[in-house]
C-alpha positions as CSV (number, residue, x, y, z in Angstrom):
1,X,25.4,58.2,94.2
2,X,28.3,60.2,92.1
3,X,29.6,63.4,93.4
4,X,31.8,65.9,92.4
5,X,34.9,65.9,94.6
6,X,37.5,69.1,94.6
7,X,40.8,67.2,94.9
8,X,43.6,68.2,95.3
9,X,46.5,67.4,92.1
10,X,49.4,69.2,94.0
11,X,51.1,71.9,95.9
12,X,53.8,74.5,96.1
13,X,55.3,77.4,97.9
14,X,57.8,79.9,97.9
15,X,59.8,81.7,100.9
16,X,62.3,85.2,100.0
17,X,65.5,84.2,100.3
18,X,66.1,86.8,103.0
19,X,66.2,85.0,106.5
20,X,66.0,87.1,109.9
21,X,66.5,85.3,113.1
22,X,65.3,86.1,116.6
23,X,69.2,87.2,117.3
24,X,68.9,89.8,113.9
25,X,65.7,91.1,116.1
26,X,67.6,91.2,119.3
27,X,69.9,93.9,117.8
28,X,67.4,96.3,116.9
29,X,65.0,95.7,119.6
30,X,64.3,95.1,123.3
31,X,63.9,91.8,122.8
32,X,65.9,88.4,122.8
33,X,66.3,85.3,121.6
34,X,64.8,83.3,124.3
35,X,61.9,85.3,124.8
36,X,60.6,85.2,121.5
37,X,61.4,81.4,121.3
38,X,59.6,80.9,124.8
39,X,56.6,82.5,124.2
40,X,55.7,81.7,120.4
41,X,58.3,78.7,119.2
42,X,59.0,81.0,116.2
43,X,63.3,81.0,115.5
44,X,63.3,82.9,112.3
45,X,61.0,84.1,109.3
46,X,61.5,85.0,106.4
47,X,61.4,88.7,104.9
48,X,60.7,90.3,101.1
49,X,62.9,91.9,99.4
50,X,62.7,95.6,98.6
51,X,60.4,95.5,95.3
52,X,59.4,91.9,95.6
53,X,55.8,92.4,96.0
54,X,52.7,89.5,97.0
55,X,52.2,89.0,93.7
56,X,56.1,87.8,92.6
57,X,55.8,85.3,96.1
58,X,52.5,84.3,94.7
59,X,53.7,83.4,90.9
60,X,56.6,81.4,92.2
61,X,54.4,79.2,94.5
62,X,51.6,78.9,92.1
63,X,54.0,77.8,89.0
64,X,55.6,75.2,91.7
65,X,52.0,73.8,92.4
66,X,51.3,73.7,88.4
67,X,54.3,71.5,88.5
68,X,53.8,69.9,91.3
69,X,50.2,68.9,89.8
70,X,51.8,68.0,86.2
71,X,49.0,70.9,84.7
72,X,49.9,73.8,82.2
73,X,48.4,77.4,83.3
74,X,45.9,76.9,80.3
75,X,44.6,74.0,81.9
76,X,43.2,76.6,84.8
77,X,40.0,78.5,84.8
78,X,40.2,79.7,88.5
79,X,42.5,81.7,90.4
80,X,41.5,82.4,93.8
81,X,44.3,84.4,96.0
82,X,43.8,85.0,99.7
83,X,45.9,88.2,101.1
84,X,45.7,91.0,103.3
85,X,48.6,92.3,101.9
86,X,47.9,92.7,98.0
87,X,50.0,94.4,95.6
88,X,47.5,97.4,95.5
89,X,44.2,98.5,96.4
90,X,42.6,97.3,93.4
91,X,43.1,95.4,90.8
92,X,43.2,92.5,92.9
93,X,46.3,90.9,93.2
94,X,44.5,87.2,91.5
95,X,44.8,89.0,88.1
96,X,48.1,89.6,88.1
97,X,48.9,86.6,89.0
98,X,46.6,85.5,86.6
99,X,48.3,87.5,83.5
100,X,52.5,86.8,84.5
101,X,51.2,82.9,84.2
102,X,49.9,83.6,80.8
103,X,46.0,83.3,81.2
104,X,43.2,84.5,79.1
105,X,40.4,83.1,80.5
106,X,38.8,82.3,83.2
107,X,38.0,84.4,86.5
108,X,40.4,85.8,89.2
109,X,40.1,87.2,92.6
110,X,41.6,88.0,96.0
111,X,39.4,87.1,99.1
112,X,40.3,88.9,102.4
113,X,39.5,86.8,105.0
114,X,43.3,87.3,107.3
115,X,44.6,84.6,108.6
116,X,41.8,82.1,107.7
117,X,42.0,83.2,103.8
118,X,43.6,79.8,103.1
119,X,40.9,77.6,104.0
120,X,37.9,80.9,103.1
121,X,39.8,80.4,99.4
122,X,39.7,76.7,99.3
123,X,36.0,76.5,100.6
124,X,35.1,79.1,98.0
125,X,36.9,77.3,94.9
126,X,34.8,73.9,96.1
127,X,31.9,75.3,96.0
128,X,32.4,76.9,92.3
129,X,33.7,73.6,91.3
130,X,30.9,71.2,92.2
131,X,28.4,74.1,91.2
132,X,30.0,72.6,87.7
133,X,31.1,76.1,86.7
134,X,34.8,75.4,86.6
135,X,36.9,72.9,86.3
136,X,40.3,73.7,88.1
137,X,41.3,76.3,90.3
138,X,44.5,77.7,91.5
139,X,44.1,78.5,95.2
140,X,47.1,80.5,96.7
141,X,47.7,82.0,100.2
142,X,50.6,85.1,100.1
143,X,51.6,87.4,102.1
144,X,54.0,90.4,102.8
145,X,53.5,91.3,106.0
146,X,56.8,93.1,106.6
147,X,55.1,95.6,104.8
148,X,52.2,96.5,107.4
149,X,54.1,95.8,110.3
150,X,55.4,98.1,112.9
151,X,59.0,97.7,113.6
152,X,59.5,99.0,116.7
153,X,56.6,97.3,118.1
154,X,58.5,94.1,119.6
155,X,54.6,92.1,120.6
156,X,53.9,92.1,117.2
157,X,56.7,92.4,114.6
158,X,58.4,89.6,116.3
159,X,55.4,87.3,114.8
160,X,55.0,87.4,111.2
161,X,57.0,86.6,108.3
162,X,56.6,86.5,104.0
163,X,55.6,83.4,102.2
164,X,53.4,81.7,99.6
165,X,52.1,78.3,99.1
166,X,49.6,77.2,96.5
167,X,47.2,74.1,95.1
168,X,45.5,73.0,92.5
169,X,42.3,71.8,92.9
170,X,40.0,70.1,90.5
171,X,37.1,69.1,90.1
172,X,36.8,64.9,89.9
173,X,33.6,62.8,90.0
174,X,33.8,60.1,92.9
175,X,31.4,57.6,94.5
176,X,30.6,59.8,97.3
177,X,32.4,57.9,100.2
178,X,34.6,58.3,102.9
179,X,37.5,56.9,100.7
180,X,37.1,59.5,98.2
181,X,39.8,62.2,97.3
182,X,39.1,65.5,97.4
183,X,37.4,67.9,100.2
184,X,35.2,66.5,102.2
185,X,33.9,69.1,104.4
186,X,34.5,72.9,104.5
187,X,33.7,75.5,107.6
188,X,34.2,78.7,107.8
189,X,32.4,81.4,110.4
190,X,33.5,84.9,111.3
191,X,32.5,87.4,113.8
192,X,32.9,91.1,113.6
193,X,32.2,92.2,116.9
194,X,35.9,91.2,117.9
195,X,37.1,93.2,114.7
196,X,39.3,96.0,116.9
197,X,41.1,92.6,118.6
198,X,43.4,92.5,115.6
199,X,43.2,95.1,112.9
200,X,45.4,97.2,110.7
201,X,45.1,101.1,111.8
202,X,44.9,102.1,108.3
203,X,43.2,102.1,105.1
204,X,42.1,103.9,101.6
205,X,38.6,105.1,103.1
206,X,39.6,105.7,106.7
207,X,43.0,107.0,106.9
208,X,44.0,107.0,102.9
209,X,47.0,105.1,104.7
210,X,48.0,101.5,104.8
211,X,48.7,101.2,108.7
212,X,49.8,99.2,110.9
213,X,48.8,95.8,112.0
214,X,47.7,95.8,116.0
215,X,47.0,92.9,118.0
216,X,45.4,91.9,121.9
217,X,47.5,89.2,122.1
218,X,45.6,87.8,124.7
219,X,42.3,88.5,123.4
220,X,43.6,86.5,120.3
221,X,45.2,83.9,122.1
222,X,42.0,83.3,124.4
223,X,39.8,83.2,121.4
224,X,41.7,81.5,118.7
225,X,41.8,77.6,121.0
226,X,38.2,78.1,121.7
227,X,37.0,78.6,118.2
228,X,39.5,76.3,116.1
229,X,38.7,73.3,118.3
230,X,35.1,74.2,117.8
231,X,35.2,74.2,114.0
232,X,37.4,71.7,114.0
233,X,34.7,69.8,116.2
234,X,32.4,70.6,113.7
235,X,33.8,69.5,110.8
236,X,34.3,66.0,112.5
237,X,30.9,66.0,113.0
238,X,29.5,66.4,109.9
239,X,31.6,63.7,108.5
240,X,30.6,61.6,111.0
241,X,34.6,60.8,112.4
242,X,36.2,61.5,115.4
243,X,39.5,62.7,115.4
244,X,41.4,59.6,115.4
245,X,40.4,59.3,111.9
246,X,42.6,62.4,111.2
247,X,46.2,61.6,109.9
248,X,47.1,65.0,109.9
249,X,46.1,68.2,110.8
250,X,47.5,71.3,109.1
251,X,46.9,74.5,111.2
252,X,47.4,78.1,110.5
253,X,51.1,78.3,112.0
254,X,50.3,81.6,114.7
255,X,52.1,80.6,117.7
256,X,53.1,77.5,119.2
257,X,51.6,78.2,122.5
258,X,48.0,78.3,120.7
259,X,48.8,74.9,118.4
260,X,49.1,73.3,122.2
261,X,46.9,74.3,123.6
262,X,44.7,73.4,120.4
263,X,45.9,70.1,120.0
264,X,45.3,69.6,124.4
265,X,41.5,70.6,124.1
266,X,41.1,68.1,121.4
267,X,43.6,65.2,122.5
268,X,45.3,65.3,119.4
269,X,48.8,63.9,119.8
270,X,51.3,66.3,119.0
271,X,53.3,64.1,116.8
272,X,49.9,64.8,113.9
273,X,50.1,68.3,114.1
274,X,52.5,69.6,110.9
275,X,54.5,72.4,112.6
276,X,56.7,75.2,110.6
277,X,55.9,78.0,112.8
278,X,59.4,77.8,114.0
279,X,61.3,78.5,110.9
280,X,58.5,80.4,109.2
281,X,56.5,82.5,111.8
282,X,53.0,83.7,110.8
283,X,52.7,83.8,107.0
284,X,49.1,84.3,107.7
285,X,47.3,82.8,104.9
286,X,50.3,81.7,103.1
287,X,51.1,79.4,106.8
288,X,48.7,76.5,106.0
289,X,49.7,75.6,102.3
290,X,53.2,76.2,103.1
291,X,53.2,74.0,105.8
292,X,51.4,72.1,103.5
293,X,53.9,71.7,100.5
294,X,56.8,70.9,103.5
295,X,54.3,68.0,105.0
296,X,54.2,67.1,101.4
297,X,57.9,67.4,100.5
298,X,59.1,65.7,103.4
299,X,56.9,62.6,103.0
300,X,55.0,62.8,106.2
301,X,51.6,63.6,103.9
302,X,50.7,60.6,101.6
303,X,47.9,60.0,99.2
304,X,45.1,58.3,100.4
305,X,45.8,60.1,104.0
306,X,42.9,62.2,105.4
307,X,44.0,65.9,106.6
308,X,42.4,68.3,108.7
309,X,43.2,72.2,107.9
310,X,42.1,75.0,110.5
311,X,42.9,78.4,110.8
312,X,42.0,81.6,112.8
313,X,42.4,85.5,111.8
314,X,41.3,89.3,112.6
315,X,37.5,89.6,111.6
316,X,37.5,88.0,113.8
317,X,37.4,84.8,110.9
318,X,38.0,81.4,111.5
319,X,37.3,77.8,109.6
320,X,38.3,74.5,109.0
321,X,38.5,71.8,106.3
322,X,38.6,67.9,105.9
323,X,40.0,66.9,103.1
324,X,41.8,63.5,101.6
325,X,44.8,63.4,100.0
């Protein structure tokens, strides 16, 4: 029997130019080189510029995955952008993305799921596009965490970085088989009793203040191995593979320590694990589709290749997807 598959045309991302190493850290902090290497495998990030807001990181991925996917904006009647960092309280940020790339129809929207956004965003878009009520949709992670972050904190600020990274999705019929393009399976659970394990202090009805972002590291640590392997586990399971039948998984890029210790629990090889943490940091929901388009870039991620995506973030939120390429 036909189904209706959400594949993936293409991908693209963006990174500010401006690059700060562990050593530019070191100068203004308590902090080193070697410690922060040690104990997340991040080397550098990279940071916005002041006045280039979520929004102008967002537009530059998304016209590199329009591009990338040989598809005009006018061929889009979905924009779905996941941030915690949006260019204002409301509108969302989707709609301005939605109006610099020149669209008049349509729907747009931000979805706020942290550091699982990505694959919250992609799961959402699939599910409007085999209901049959759209046919292709711009999904975009981007972030500007340099702007909620607290700069003399050295166990958090040391962590996160800027970025953006988009797709294209659309919707395809397909014979409904494991060789199929498109997504596959899609996972996504949250729980909010572990809400106050990584928040931001701030907020338009609490403190009519952004905040800062504040972090258990171990709490997060503890909990983020446990639950990705479990949805990853999941997902596996309701496609009926194990996990040999993976080519690549494409994680939320937190730490390296957690990646791992991820990839021990489930016997996953390192060598299948697509890893940018170390020259990007946590992009948070822009970390998956940017490691995405370099996986892509690079050559390592081929059509026809089946990919697993998993990612974990304050709520606390966590999912995964199975897609093929």
């Amino acid at each position: 029997m036909s189904v209706i598959r959400s594949v993936v045309l293409g991908c693209g991302s963006y990174l500010p130019a401006r690059v700060v190493t562990n050593s530019d850290l070191a100068s203004v902090l308590d902090t080193s080189d070697e410690w922060i290497r040690t104990r997340t495998g991040i080397e550098r990030r990279h940071i916005a510029a002041d006045g280039e807001l979520t929004s102008d990181l967002a537009i530059a991925a998304a016209r590199r995955a329009l591009a990338a996917s040989a598809r005009e904006a006018s061929d889009i009647d979905l924009v779905i952008l996941a941030t915690s960092t949006p260019d204002q309280t409301f509108p969302a940020t989707a709609v301005t993305v939605q109006a610099e790339l020149g669209m008049t129809s349509g729907a747009a929207f931000d979805i706020q799921a942290v550091c699982s956004g990505f694959v919250f965003a992609l799961t959402t878009a699939d599910n409007f596009l085999r209901a049959g009520n759209h046919k292709r949709a711009l999904v975009i992670g981007s972030e500007t965490y340099s702007r909620i972050l607290d700069w003399s904190d050295r166990s958090t600020c040391v962590l996160f970085g800027d970025g953006a990274g988009a797709v294209v999705l659309e919707a395809q019929l397909h014979p409904g088989n494991r060789e199929d393009p498109g997504i596959h399976v899609a996972c996504v659970r949250s729980d909010g009793r572990y809400r106050d394990r990584l928040y931001v202090d701030g907020g338009p009805s609490s403190t009519q203040s952004t905040g800062f972002l504040r972090m258990e590291g171990r709490e997060v640590y503890r909990h983020a191995v446990v639950k990705t392997a479990e949805v990853m586990e999941e997902a596996l399971r309701l496609a009926g593979i194990d996990i040999d039948a993976v080519d690549w998984v494409v994680p939320h890029q937190a730490n390296q320590r957690i990646l791992d210790a991820t990839a021990k629990k489930l016997g996953l090889p390192l060598e299948r694990i697509i890893m940018t943490v170390d020259r990007h940091a946590n992009t948070s929901s822009a970390s998956i589709p940017l490691a995405l388009d370099v996986a892509v870039g690079d050559g390592r991620i081929k059509r026809g290749q089946l990919l697993m995506l998993e990612a974990m973030g304050g709520g606390f939120t966590w999912g995964s997807a199975l897609l093929r390429w």
